[in-house]
C-alpha positions as CSV (number, residue, x, y, z in Angstrom):
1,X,-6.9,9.6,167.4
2,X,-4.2,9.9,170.1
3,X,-4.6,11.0,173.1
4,X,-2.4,14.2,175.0
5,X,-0.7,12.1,177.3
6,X,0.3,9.6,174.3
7,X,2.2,12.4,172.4
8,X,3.6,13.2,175.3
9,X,5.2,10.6,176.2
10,X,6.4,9.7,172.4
11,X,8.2,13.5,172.4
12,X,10.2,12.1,175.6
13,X,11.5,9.2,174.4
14,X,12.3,10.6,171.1
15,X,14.4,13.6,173.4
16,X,15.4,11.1,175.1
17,X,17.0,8.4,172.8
18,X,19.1,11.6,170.8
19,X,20.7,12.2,174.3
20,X,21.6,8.6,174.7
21,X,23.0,7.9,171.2
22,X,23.6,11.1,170.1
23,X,22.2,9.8,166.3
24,X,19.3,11.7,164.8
25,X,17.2,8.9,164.8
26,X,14.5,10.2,166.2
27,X,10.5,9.0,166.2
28,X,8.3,12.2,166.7
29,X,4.9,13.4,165.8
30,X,3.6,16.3,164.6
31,X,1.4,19.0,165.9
32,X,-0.6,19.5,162.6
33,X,-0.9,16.2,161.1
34,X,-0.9,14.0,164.2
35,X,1.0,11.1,162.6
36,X,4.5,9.9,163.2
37,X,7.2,10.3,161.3
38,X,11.0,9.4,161.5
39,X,14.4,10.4,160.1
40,X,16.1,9.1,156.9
41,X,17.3,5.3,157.9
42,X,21.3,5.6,158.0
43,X,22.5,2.0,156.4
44,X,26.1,0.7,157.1
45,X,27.8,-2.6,155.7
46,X,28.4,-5.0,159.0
47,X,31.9,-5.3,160.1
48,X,33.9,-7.7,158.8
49,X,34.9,-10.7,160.5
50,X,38.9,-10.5,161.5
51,X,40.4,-14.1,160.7
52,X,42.3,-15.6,163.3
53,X,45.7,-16.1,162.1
54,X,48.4,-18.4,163.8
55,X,50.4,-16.3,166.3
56,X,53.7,-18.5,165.0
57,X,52.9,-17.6,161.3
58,X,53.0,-14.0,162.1
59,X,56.1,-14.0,163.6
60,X,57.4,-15.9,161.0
61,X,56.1,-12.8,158.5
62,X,57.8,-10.3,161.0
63,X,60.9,-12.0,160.8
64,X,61.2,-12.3,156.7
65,X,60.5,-8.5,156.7
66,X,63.4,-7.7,159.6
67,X,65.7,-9.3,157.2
68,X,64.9,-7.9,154.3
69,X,65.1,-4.5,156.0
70,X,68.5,-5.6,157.1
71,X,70.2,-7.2,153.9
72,X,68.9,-4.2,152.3
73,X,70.6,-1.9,155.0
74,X,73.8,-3.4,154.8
75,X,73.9,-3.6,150.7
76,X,73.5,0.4,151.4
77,X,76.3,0.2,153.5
78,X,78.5,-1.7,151.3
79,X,78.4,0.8,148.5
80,X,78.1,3.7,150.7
81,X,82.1,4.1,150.4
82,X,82.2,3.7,146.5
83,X,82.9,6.4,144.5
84,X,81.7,7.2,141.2
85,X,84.0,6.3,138.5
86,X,85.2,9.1,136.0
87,X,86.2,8.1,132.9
88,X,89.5,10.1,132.7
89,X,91.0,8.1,135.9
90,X,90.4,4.7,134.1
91,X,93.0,2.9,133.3
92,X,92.5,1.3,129.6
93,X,92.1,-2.1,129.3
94,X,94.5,-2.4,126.8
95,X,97.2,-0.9,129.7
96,X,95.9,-3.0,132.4
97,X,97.0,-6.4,129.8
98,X,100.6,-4.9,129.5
99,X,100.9,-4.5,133.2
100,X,103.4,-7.3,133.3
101,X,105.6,-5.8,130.5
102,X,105.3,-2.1,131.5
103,X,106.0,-2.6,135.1
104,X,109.9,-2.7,136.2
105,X,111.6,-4.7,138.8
106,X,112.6,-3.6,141.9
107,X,116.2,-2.0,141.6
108,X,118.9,-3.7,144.0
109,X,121.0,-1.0,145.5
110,X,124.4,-2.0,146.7
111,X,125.5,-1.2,150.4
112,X,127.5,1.9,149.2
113,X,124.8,3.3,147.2
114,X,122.4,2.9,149.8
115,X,124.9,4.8,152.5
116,X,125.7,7.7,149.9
117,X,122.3,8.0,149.9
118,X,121.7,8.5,153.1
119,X,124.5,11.0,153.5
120,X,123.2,13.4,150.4
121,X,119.7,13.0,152.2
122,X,121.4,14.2,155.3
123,X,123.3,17.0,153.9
124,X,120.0,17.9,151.8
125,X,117.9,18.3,154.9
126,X,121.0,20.7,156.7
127,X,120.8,23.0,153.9
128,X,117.5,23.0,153.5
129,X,116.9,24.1,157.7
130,X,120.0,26.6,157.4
131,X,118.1,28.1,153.9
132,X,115.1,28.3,156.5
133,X,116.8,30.1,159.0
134,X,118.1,32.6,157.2
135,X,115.1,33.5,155.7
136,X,113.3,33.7,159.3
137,X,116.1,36.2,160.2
138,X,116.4,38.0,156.9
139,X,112.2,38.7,157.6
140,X,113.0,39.9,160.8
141,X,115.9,42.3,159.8
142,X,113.1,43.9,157.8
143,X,110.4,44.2,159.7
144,X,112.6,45.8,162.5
145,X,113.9,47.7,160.1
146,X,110.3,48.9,159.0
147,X,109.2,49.7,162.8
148,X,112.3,52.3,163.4
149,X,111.4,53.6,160.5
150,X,107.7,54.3,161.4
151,X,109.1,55.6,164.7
152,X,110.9,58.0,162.9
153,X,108.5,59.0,160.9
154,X,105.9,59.3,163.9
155,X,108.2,61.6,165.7
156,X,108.5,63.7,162.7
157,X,104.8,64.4,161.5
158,X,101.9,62.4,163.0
159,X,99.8,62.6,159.6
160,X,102.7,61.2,157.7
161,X,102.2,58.0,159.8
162,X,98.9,57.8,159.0
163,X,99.1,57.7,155.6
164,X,102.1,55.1,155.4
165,X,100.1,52.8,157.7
166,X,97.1,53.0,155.7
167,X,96.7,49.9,153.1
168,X,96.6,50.3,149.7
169,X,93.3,49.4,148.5
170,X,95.0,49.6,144.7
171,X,96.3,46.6,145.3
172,X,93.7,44.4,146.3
173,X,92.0,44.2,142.1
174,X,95.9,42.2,141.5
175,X,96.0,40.9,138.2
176,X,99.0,39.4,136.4
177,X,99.4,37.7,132.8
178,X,102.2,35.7,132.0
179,X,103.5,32.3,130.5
180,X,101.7,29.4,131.7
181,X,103.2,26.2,132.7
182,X,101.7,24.0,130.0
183,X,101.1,26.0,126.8
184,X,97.9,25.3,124.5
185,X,98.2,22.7,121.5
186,X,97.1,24.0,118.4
187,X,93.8,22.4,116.8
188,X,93.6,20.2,120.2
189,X,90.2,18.5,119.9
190,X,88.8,18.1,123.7
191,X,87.2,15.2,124.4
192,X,84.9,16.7,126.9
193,X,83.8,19.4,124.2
194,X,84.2,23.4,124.6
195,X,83.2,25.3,127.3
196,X,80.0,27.4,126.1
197,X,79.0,30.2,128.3
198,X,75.0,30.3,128.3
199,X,74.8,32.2,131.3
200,X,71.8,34.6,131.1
201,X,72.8,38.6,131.3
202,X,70.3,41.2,131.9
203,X,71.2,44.7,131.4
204,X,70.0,47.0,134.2
């Protein structure tokens, strides 16, 4: 049989070595049966021994993986400018092998030709900038025309003015059908396919 001072002293250090660890590992007794009892035993696999490794092999690891990284990095950048070929813009091969026939020479131009050249080029460009001015000033013969007008119209009734400076919102649903510039071809088999409409429509 224990003693009072025994138990005691076993409650302390059982407070006291939950403080200090803070792991329920704790020996204590109890009041009834007066025998000691502990907590379930909490197993854990040792730490592993960390292997030494040669400071110069390491670096030599860092250094294979910084170059990978960086041939990787600039084969990105390499194709980072390259489109995506479409079918439509390639030129057959059978075109690229009569490049040599297909493709003409140069054309020598004699002195004269070159100089009369030059002079309808010249006389191109000066009608050309007087068609442009005349249609700057023919713009601005009617809109001046326009204003007076509105003044006119402003001095007669007020509410008149109004309503010829108010747009027409008839206009702005514009719709024309006409002749195209490339008319369809009769039993023209696309070689993309035809255009379905699956567009899903829900009637309110």
């Amino acid at each position: 049989m224990f003693s009072v001072s025994i138990l005691k002293q076993f409650s302390r250090l059982s407070i006291s070595s939950k403080s200090v660890t803070g792991v329920n590992r704790n020996i204590f007794t109890s009041a009834v049966a007066l025998n000691f009892k502990i907590t379930d035993q909490l197993c854990a696999e040792p730490m592993k021994k960390k292997k030494k490794m040669d400071p110069a092999i390491v670096k030599a690891r860092e250094e294979r993986r910084r170059k990978k990284l960086e041939k990787q990095i600039r084969r990105l950048q390499k194709n980072a400018r390259q489109l995506k070929p479409i079918d439509e813009c390639e030129i057959p091969l059978h075109l690229l092998d009569q490049m040599g026939k297909r493709k003409r020479p140069p054309v020598q131009l004699s002195a004269q030709e070159v100089e009369a050249r030059a002079i309808m080029q010249k006389e191109w460009s000066r009608y050309k900038h007087s068609e442009y001015i005349a249609n700057i000033a023919q713009i601005d013969r009617i809109m001046a025309a326009q204003r007076r007008a509105l003044d006119k119209l402003y001095e007669q009734s007020e509410d008149l003015y109004n309503e010829a400076v108010m747009p027409d919102l008839q206009l702005i649903p514009y719709s024309i059908s006409g002749p195209v510039a490339t008319p369809p071809i009769k039993n023209y088999d696309s070689p993309d396919g035809e255009y379905i409409d699956v567009t899903k429509k829900w009637d309110k």
